[in-house]
C-alpha distance (Angstrom), angle and dihedral (degrees) to the residues before:
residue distance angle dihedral
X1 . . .
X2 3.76 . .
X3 3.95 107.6 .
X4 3.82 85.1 175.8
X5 3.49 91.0 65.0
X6 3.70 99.1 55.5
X7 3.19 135.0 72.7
X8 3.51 131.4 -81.0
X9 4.07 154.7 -143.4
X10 3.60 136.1 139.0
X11 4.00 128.2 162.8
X12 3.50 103.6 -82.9
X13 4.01 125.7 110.8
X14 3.82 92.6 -97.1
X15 3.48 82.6 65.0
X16 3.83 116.2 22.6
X17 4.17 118.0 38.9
X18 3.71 114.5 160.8
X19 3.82 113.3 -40.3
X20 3.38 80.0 -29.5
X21 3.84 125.5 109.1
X22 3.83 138.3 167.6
X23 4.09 137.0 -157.1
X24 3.52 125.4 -152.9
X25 3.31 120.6 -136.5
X26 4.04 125.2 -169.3
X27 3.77 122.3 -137.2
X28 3.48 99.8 -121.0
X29 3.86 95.3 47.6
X30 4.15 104.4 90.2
X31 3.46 111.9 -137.7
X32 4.04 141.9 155.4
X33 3.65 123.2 -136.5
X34 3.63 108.0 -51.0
X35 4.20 121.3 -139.3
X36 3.37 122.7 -147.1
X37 3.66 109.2 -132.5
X38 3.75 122.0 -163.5
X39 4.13 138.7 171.3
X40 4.00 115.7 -120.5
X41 3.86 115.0 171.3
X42 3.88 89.2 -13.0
X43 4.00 101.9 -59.2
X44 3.81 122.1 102.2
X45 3.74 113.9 -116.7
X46 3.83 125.6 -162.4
X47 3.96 129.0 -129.9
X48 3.19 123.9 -178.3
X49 4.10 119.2 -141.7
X50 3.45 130.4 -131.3
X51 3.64 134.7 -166.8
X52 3.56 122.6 -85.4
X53 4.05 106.4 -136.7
X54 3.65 92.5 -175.8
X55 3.87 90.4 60.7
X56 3.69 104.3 26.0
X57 3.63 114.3 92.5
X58 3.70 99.4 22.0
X59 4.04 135.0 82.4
X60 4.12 102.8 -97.3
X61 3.35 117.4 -177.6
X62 3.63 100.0 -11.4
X63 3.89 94.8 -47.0
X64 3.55 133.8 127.7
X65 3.81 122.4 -82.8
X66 3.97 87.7 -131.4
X67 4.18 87.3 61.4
X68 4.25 105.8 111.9
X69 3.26 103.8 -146.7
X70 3.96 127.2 -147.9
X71 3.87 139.3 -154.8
X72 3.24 144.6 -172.7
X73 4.41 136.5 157.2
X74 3.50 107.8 -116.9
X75 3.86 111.8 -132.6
X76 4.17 93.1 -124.1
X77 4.07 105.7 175.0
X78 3.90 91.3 147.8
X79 3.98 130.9 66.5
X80 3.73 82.6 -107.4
X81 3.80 136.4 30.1
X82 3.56 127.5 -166.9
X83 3.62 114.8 -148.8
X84 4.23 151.6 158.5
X85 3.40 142.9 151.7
X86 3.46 138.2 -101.9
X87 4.07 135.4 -148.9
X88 3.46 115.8 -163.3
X89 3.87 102.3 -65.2
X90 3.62 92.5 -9.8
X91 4.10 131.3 98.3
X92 4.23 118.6 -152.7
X93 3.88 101.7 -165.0
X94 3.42 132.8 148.2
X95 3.50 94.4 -75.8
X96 3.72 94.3 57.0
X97 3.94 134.6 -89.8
X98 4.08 108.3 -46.2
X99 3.75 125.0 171.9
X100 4.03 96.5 -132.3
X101 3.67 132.8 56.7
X102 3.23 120.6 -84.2
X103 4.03 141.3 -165.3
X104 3.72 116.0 -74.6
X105 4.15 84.3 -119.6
X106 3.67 95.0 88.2
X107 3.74 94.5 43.0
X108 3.95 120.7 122.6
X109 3.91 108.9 -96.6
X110 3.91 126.2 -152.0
X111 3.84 102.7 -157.0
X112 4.18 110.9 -151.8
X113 3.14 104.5 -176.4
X114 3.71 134.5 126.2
X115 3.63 113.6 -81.3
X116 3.88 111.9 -116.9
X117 3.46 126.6 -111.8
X118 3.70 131.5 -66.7
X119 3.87 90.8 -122.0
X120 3.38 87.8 56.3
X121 3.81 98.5 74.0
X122 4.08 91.8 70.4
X123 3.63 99.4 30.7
X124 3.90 125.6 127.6
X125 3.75 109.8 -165.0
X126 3.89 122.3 -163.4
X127 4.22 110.5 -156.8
X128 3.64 114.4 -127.4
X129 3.54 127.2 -152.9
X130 3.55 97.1 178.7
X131 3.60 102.6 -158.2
X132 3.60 91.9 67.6
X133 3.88 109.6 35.2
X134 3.94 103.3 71.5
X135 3.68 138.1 -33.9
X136 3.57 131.0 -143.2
X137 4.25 110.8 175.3
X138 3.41 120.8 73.5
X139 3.68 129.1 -157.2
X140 3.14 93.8 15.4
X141 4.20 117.6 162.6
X142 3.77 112.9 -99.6
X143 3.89 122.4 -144.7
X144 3.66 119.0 -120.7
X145 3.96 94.7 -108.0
X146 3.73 86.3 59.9
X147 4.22 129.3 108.9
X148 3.33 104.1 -158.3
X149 4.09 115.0 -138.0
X150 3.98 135.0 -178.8
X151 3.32 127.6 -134.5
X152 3.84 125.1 -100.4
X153 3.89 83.2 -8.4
X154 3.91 106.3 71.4
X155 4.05 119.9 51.9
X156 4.20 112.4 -123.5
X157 3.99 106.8 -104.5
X158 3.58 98.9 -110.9
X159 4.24 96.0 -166.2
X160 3.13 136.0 -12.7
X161 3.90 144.0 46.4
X162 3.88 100.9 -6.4
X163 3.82 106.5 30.4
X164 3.96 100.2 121.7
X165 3.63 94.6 26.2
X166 4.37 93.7 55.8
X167 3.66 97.2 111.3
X168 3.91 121.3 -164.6
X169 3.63 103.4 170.4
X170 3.90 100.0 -116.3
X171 4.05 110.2 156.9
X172 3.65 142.4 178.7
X173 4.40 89.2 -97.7
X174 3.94 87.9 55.9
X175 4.08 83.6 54.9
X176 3.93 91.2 58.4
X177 3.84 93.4 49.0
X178 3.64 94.4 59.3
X179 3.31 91.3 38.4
X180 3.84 87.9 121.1
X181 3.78 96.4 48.9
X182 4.00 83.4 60.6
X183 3.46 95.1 47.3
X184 3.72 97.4 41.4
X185 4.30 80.2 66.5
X186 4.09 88.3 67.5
X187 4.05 83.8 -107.6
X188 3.83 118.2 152.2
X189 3.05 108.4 171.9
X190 4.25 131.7 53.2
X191 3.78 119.7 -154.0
X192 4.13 109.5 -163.5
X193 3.93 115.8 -147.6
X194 3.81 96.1 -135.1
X195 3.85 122.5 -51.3
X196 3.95 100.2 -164.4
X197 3.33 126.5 120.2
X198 3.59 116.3 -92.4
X199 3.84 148.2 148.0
X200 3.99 90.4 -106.3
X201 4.03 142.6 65.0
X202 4.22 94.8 -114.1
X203 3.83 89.8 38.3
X204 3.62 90.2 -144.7
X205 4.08 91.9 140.4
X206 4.42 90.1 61.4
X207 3.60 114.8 -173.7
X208 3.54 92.7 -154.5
X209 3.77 131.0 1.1
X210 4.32 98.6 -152.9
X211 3.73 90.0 91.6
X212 3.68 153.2 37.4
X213 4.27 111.6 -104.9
X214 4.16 102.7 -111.3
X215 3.39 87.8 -133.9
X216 3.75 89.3 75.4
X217 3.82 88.5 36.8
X218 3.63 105.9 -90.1
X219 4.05 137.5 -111.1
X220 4.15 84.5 -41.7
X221 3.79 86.7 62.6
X222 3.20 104.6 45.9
X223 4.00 88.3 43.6
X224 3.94 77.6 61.0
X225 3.64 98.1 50.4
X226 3.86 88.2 52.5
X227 3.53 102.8 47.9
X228 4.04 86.7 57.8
């Protein structure tokens, strides 16, 4: 197989500017008009391509002159849009031109979502699970879903009956006083596991996300935590 001799796209900004997006297609690789097909709301839509005159005909990127090149603007109404093209009875997808249909899973994808933060480019983030990094209150009443465990004495339920409901104790306070154990590690930056209340130890199923659970020490807590 000649993967040279096919044609070709991939996510960079040769390829992908905008809504728009191009295909190159080599001389000596026959082919009809090809369509852009793409997903919007969970129904397949059709585009068809036209040649780029700008591109065709000239070395782009390192390319051959003889390359035809085609474009199309890919009808992107959702944060992301799963796309690829198709040559007569052919599919180009991620995973390289086949001559069946294939899942949508290997399909091109234009991502539109907000770009993330500049602080994010040198951040080091250290997960949280609060429940088991440190605990400061003691005595503190336990609801009735609640296991309670001891520190360094009891071993974490792995599976089973019990896993959500193992309760050490850890809370948002406990964060701030080893606060310089995290930092000591070159981390700047603290992602929390959620901090809702719940009827669980991860507090993934939240009854309500307006406050901080009281178990972990509530909104005065975490008002701590960010001051630090």
């Amino acid at each position: 197989m000649q993967f040279l001799n096919h044609p070709h796209h991939d996510g960079s900004d040769l390829y992908v500017s905008g809504k728009q997006v191009w295909v190159r297609v080599p001389a000596d690789f026959a082919a009809e008009t090809p369509w852009l097909r793409c997903v919007v709301d969970g129904e397949p839509r059709f585009v068809a391509m036209t040649v780029d005159p700008a591109r065709t005909g000239r070395a782009i990127g390192g390319h051959g002159a003889t390359d035809t090149w085609w474009t199309a603007v890919l009808p992107a109404h959702n944060p992301v849009t799963p796309y690829r093209f198709r040559f007569g009875g052919q599919w180009l997808t991620a995973a390289g031109l086949v001559s069946h249909d294939i899942p949508d899973t290997t399909d091109f994808r234009l991502v539109a979502y907000d770009a993330p933060p500049s602080w994010m480019q040198d951040a080091i983030i250290y997960e949280i699970f609060p429940d088991r990094f440190a605990g400061s209150l003691t005595g503190k009443a336990l609801p009735d879903w609640a296991l309670p465990a001891q520190w360094d004495t009891d071993p974490v339920i792995g599976e089973g009956p019990g896993v959500s409901e193992q309760f050490y104790g850890g809370d948002l306070d406990g964060i701030v006083a080893h606060l310089d154990h995290i930092q000591s590690l070159g981390v700047n930056t603290i992602y929390l596991t959620p901090i809702f209340p719940a009827r669980s130890n991860h507090r993934y199923d939240a009854s309500t996300f307006d406050g901080v659970d009281p178990l972990l020490g509530g909104d005065i807590a975490l008002k701590r935590l960010d001051r630090k």
